[in-house]
C-alpha positions as CSV (number, residue, x, y, z in Angstrom):
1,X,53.1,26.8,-27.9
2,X,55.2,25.5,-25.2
3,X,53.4,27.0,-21.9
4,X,55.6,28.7,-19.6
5,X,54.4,28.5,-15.7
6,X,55.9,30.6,-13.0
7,X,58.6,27.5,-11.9
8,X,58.6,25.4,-15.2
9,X,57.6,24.9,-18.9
10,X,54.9,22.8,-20.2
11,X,53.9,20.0,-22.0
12,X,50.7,20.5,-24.3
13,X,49.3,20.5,-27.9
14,X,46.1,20.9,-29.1
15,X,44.3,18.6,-31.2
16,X,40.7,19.5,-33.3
17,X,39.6,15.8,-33.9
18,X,36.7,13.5,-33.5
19,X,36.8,9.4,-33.6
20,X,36.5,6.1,-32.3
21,X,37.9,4.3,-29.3
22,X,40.0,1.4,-29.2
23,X,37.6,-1.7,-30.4
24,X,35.5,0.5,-32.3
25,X,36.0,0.3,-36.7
26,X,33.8,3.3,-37.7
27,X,33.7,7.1,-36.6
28,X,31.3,8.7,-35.0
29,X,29.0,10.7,-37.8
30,X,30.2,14.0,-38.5
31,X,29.0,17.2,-36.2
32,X,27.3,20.2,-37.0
33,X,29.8,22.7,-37.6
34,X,29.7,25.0,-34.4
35,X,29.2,28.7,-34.8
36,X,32.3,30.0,-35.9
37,X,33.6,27.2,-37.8
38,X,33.7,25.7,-41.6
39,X,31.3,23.6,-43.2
40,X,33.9,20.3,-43.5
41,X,32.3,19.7,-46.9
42,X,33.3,23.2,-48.2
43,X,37.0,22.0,-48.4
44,X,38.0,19.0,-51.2
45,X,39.4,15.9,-49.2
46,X,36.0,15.3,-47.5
47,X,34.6,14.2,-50.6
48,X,37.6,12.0,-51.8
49,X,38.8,8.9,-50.7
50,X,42.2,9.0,-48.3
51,X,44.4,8.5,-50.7
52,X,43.2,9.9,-53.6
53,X,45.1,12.5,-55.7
54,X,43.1,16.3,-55.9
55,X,42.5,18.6,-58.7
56,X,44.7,21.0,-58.2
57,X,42.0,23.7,-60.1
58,X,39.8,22.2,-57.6
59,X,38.1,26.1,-56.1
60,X,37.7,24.6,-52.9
61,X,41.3,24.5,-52.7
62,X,41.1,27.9,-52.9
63,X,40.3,28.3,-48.6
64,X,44.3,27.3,-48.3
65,X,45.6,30.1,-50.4
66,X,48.2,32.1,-48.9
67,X,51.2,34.7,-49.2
68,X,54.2,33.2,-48.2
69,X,57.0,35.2,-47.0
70,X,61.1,35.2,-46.2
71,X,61.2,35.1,-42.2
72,X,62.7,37.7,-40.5
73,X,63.8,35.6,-37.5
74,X,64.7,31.9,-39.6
75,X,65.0,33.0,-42.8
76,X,66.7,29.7,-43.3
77,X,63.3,27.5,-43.6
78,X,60.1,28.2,-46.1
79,X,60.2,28.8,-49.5
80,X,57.9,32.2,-50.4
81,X,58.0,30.8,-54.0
82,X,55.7,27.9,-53.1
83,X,52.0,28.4,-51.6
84,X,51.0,24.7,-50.3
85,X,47.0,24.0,-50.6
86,X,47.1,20.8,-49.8
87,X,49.1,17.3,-48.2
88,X,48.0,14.0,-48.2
89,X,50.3,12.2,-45.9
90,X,50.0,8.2,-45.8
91,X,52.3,7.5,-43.6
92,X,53.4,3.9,-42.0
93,X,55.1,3.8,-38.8
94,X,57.0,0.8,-37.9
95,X,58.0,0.8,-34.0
96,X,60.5,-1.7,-33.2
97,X,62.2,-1.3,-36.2
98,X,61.7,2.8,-35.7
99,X,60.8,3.4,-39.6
100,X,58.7,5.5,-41.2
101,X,57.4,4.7,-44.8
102,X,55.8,7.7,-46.7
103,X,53.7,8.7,-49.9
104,X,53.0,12.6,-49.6
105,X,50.9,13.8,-52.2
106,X,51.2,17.6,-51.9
107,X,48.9,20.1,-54.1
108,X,50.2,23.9,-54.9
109,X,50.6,26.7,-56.4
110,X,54.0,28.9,-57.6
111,X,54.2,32.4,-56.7
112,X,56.4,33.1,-58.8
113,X,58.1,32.2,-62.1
114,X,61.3,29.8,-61.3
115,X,63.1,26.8,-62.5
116,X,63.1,25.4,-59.6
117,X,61.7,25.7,-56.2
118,X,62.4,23.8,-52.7
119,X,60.9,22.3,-49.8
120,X,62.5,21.7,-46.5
121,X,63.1,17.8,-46.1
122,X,64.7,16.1,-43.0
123,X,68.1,14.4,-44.0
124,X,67.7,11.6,-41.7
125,X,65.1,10.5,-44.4
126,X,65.5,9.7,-48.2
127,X,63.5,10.1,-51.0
128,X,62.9,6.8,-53.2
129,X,60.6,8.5,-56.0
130,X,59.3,12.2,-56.6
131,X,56.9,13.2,-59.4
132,X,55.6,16.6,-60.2
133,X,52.3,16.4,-62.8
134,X,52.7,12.6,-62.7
135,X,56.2,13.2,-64.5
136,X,59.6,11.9,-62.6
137,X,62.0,14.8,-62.3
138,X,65.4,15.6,-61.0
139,X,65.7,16.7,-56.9
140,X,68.3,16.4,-54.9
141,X,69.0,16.7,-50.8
142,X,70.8,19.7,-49.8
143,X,71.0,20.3,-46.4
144,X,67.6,20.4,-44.8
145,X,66.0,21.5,-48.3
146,X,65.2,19.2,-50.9
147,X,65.3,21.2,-54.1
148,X,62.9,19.9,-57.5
149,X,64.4,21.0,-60.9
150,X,61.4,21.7,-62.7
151,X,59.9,25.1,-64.5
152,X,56.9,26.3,-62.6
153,X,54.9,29.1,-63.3
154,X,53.6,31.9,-61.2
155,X,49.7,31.1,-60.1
156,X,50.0,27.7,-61.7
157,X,49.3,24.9,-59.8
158,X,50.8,21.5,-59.5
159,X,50.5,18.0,-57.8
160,X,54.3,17.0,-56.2
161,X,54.5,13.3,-55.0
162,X,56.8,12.0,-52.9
163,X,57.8,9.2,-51.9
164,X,60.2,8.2,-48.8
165,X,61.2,6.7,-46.3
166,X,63.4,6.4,-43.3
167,X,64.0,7.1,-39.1
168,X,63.0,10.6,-38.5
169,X,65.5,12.8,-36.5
170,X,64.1,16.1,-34.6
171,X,66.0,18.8,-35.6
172,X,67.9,21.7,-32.6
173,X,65.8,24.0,-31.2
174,X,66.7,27.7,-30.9
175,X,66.5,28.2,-27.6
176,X,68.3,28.1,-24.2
177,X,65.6,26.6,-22.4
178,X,66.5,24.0,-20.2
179,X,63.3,21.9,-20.7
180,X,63.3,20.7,-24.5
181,X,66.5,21.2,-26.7
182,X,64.8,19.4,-30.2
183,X,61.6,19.9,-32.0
184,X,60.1,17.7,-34.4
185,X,59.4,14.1,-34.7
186,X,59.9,12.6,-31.2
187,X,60.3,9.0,-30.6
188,X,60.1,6.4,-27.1
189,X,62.4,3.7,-25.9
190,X,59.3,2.0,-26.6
191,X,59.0,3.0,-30.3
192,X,56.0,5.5,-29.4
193,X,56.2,8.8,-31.7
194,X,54.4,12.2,-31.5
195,X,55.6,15.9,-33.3
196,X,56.7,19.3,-31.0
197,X,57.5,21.5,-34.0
198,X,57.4,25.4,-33.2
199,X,58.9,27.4,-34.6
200,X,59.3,24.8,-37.4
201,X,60.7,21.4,-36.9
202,X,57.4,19.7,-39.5
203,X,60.2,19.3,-41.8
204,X,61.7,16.3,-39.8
205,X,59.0,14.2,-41.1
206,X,57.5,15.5,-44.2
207,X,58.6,17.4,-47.3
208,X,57.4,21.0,-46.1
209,X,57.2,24.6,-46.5
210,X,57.9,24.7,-43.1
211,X,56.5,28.6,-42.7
212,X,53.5,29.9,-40.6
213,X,53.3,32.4,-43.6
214,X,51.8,29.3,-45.5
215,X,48.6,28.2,-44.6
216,X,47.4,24.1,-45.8
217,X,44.7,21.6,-45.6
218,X,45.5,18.0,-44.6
219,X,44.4,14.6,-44.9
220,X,46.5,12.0,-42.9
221,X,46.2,8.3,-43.6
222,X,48.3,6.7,-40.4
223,X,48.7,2.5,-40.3
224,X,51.0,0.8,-37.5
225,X,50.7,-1.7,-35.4
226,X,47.7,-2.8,-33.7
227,X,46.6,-2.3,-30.9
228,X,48.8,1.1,-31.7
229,X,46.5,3.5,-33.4
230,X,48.0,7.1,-35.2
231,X,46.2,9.7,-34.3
232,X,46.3,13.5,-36.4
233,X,44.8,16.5,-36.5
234,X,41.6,17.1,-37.7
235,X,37.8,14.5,-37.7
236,X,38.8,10.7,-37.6
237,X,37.4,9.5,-41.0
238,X,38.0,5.8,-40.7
239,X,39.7,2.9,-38.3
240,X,40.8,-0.2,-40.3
241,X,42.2,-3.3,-38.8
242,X,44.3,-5.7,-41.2
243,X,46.8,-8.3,-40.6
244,X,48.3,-6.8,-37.3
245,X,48.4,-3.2,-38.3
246,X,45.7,-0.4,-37.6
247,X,44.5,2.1,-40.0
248,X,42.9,5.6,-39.4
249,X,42.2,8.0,-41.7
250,X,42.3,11.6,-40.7
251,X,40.6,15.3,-42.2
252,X,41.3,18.5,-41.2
253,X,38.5,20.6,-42.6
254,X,40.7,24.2,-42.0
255,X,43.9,25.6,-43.3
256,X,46.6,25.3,-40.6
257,X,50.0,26.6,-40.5
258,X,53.1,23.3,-40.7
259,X,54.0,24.2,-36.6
260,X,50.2,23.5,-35.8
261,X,50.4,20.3,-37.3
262,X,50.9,16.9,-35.2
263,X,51.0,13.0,-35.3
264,X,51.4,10.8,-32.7
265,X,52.1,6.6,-32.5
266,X,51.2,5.0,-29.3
267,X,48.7,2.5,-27.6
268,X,45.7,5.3,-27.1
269,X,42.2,5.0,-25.6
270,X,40.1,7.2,-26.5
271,X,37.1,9.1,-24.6
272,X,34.1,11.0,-26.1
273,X,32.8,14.4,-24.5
274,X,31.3,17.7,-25.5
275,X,31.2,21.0,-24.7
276,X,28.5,22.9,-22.9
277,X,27.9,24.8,-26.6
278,X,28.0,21.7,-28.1
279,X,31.9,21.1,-29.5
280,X,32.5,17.1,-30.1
281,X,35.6,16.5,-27.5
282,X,37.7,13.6,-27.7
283,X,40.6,12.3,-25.3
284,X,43.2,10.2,-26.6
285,X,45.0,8.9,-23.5
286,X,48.0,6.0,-23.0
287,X,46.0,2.9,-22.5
288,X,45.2,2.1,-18.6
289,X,46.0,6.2,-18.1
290,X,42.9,6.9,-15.5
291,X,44.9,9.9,-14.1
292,X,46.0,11.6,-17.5
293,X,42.6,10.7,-18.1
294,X,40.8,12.6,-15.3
295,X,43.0,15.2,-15.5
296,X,42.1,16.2,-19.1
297,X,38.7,16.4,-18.8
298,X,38.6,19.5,-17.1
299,X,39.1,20.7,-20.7
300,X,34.9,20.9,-21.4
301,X,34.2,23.1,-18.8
302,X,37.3,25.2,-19.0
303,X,36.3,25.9,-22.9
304,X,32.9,27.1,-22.2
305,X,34.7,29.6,-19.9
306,X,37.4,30.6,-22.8
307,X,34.0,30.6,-24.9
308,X,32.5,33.4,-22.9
309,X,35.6,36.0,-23.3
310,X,36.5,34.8,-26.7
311,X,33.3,33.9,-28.5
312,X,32.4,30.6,-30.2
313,X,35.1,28.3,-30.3
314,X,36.5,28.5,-33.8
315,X,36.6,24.7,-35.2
316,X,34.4,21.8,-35.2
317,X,35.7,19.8,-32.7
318,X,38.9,19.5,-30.3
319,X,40.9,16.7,-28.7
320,X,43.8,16.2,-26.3
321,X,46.1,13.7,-26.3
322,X,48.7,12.6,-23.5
323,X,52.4,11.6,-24.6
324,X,55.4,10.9,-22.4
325,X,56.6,13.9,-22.9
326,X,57.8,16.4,-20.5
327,X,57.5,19.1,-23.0
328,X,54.9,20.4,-25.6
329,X,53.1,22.8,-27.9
330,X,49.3,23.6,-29.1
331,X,48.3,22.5,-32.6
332,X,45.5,23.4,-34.6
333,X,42.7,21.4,-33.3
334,X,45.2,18.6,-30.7
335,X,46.2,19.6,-27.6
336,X,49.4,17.5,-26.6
337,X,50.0,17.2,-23.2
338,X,53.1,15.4,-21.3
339,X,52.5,12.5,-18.6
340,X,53.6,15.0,-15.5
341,X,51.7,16.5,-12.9
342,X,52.4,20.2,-14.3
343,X,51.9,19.8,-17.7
344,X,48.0,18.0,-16.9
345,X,47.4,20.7,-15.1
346,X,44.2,22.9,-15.6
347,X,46.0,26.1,-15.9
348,X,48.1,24.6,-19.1
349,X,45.0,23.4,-20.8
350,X,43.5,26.8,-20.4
351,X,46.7,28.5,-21.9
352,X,47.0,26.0,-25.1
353,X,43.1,26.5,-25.9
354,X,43.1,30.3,-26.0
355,X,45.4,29.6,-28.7
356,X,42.7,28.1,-30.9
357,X,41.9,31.6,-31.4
358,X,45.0,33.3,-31.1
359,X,47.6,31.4,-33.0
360,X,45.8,29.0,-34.8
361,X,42.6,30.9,-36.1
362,X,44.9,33.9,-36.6
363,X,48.4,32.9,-36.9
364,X,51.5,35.5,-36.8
365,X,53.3,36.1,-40.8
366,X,56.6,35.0,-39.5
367,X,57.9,34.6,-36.0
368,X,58.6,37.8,-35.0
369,X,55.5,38.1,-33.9
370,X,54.5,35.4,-32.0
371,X,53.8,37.7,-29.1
372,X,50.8,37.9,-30.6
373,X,49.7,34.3,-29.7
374,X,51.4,34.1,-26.4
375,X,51.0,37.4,-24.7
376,X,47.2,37.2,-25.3
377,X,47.3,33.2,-24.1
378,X,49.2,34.3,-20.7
379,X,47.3,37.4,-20.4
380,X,43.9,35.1,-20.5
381,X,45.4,32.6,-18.2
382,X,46.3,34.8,-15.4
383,X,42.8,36.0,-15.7
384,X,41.0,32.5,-15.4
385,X,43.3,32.1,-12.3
386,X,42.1,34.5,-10.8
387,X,38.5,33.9,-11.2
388,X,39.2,30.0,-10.4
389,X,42.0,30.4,-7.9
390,X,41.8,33.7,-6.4
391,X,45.1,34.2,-7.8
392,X,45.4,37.9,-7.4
393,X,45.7,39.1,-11.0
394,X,47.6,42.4,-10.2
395,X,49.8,40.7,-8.0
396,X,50.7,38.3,-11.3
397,X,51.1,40.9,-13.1
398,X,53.5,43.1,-10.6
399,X,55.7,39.8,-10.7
400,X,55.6,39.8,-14.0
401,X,56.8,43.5,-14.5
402,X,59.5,42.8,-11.8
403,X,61.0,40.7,-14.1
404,X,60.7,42.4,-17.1
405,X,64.2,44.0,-16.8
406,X,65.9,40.2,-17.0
407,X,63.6,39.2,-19.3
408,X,64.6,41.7,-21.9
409,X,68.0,42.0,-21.7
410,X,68.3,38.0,-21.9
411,X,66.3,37.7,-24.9
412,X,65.4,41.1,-26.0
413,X,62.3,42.8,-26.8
414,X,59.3,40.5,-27.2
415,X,58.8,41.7,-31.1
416,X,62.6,41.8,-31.6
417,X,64.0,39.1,-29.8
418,X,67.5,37.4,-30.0
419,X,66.9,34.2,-32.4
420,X,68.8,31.8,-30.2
421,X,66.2,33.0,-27.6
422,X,62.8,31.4,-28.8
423,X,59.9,31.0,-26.8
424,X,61.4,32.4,-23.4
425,X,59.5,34.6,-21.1
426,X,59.7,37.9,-22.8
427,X,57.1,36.9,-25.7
428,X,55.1,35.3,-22.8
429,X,54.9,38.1,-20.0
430,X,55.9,41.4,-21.3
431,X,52.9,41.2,-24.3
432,X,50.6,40.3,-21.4
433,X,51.8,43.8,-19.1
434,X,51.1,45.4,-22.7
435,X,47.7,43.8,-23.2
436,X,46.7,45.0,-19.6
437,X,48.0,48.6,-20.5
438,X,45.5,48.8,-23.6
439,X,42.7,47.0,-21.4
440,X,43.1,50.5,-19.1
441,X,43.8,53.0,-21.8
442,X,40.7,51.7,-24.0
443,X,38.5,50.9,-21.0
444,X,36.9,47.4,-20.7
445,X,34.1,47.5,-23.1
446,X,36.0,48.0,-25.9
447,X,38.8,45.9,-24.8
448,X,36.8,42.4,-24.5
449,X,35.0,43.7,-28.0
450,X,38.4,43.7,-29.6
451,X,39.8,40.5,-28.3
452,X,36.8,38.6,-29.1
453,X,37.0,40.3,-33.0
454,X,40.4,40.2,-33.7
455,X,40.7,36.4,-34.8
456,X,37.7,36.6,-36.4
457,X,38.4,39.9,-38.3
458,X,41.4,37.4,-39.3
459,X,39.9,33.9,-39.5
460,X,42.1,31.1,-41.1
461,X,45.0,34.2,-42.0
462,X,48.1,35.6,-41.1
463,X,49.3,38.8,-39.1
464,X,52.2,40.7,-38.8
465,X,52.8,43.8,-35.7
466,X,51.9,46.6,-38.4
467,X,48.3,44.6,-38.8
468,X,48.2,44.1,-35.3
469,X,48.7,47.8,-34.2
470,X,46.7,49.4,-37.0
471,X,43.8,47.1,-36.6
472,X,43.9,47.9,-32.4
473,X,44.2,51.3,-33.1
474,X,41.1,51.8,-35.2
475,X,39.0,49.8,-32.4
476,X,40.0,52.3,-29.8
477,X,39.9,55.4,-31.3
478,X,43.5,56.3,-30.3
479,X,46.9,55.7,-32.1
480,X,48.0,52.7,-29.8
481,X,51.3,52.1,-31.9
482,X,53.6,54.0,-29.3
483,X,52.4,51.5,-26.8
484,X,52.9,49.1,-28.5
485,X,56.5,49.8,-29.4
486,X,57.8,50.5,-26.4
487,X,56.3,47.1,-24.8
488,X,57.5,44.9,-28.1
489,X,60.3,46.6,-29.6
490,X,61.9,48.7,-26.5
491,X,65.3,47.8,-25.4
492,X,63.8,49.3,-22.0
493,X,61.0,48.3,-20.0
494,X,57.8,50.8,-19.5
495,X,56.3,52.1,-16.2
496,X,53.9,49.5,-15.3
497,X,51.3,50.6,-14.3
498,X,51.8,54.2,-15.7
């Protein structure tokens, strides 16, 4: 998510990819899967064409299954009747005329049974064709949902293609930051593009059930024009050149909620690099970049670090690319970081990896609990300065309690926070003063054992607080949930330290 420093918010998202660089037409061969990760051939699109239309009874779809539910928070976007397991996006971006041209093939299953269901759908874009089973059927655009008239049937599975196109408009953010006021698809003066889409926002460019709740794989297939490459989440398949326009296919080999999902348009170069355990690395970088460049590529050394507190990193490969953006967000795999001096800087790549594990790997059942990813990321952060700054981590943390009062009263309690209020200090700070409560209660030992089990105990799944407390409770031996509630749902702040 959007990384809050002590003076400003950041720009970052991060990226699992692999690929070529500009003048190369074929990918680098496909890794090992690290420790930790999926075998990319255990999920369907790797043995399919881009392109090509799945079996929906196809078991490997079965690693994308998920529960969908209502939000608590934004009840307005998702749809717990619809359990996405797959979207093949092939989309063409056009920059001076600023269109996008779309086929989306998505593959699910119905929860429930219903004669109709919804997805959310931009309004800025319109729909030219949509076919569920290969059959046109009625639709029409309401709102921000874009609702199919069709029976389905609970645990049945179905193939929904649609087909659209039009200028993508990011849709208001809910918060009263001062540093980003839209999420979604994000486009240049130049005609550049990439996506900023927590807590949802994914709907502003594709047909969506726009809910972390709901877990997908993905297959991108991006064309624009050359030299302007697309770059995606997930292992660079294939680089085509044709008549102006480049081609690159991408696969994400693990389910990934719609806010940790990301394209970007621009004139990229990339870098190779790997990790100290191995990890393929890639840098996609604005063309003639060296800074942004340089600055990244602190990323390698600063994983094997996260590696050592959190355990193997959890996917087979990660990337960062560098937008002009002055504002950003991890995704699964892609870290997206803006073109200023704060948001390159180490401390924000630190804070948008740890949330490979805690966000992405695990990933909170609606958004009242994404706490969970951002306490931990700050909590880890402030650690890492220390140990690379000498940034005194209790003095941090006393700042951070001094402000606790303010924080809380302006956007309420990190677990229970005022929705107009998203992503603001209390979800950042306050879960990291709770974190370092438990570390002392519990002792260290079994603190680090937790953390590093806890998104594995949940790998590829959701979360919600009762999970979170029961599952921290067992691990230390004590009944931690009265901590808990009075650091996330307390409309006071606790002694710290007590």
């Amino acid at each position: 998510m959007r990384t809050r420093g002590a003076a400003a918010w950041v720009a970052v998202v991060a990226l699992v990819m692999t690929g070529c660089s500009a003048g190369e037409d074929e990918p680098e061969a496909a890794p090992s899967p690290t420790a930790g990760s999926s075998t990319p051939s255990a999920s369907p699109a790797a043995r399919e064409p881009a392109g090509t239309a799945l079996d929906p009874d196809d078991p490997a779809l079965d690693a994308a299954l998920s529960r969908p539910v209502e939000d608590r928070v934004y009840p307005s976007v998702g749809d717990p009747g619809v359990d996405a397991l797959h979207y093949q996006l092939d989309l063409t971006w056009s920059p001076k005329p600023r269109t996008l041209d779309a086929v989306e093939t998505l593959t699910f299953r119905a929860t429930e049974d219903a004669e109709q269901f919804q997805l959310d759908f931009g309004k800025a874009l319109s729909v030219t064709s949509l076919a569920l089973d290969g059959e046109q059927v009625t639709f029409r655009e309401r709102g921000k949902d874009l609702v199919v008239t069709a029976p389905v049937r609970a645990d049945e599975r179905y193939t929904l293609e649609v087909r659209y196109r039009g200028t993508p408009r990011p849709a208001p953010a809910p918060t009263t930051r001062d540093d980003f006021n839209t999420i979604g698809w994000q486009i240049t003066d130049q005609g550049e593009t990439w996506t900023m889409q927590e807590p949802f926002g994914a709907y502003s460019w594709y047909a969506v059930n726009d809910h972390p709740s709901d877990k997908a794989l993905y297959d991108f297939t991006l064309t624009t024009t050359s030299p302007w490459v697309g770059v995606a989440n997930g292992r660079l398949q294939s680089r085509t050149r044709s008549a102006g326009s480049t081609t690159t296919d991408w696969h994400l080999d693990e389910p990934a909620a719609s806010y940790l999902v990301t394209v970007a348009f621009g004139n990229f170069t990339m870098t190779r690099d790997r990790s100290q355990s191995g990890v393929p690395m890639t840098y996609w970088t604005p063309r003639g970049d060296e800074r942004s460049l340089r600055s990244v590529q602190v990323a390698a050394d600063e994983l094997a670090w996260l590696e050592r507190r959190l355990g193997p990193y959890p996917f087979s490969s990660l990337g960062l690319v560098v937008v002009d953006s002055t504002s950003g967000m991890e995704t699964q795999t892609m870290i997206t970081l803006g073109r200023t001096e704060y948001t390159l800087s180490p401390s924000v790549v630190v804070h948008e990896m740890i949330h490979q594990w805690y966000g992405d790997q695990v990933t909170p059942r609606d958004w009242r609990d994404v706490w969970m990813n951002e306490g931990m990321a700050m909590y880890l952060q402030v650690l890492w300065e220390d140990q690379e700054y000498g940034i005194d981590i209790d003095e941090k943390l006393a700042e951070f309690a001094a402000a606790d009062g303010a924080e809380r009263s302006a956007a309420g309690p990190p677990a229970d926070y005022d929705p107009a209020t998203f992503g603001e200090g209390n979800i950042y700070y306050l879960p990291a003063l709770m974190w370092d409560e438990v570390r002392t209660r519990v002792g260290d030992d079994r603190f680090w054992q937790a953390v590093r089990a806890w998104p594995r105990s949940h790998d590829n799944a959701n979360a919600g607080y009762d999970d979170i407390a029961a599952w921290w409770s067992r691990k230390a031996g004590d009944d931690l949930r009265p901590l808990f509630d009075a650091w996330l749902l307390g409309r006071r702040s606790p002694p710290y330290p007590t």
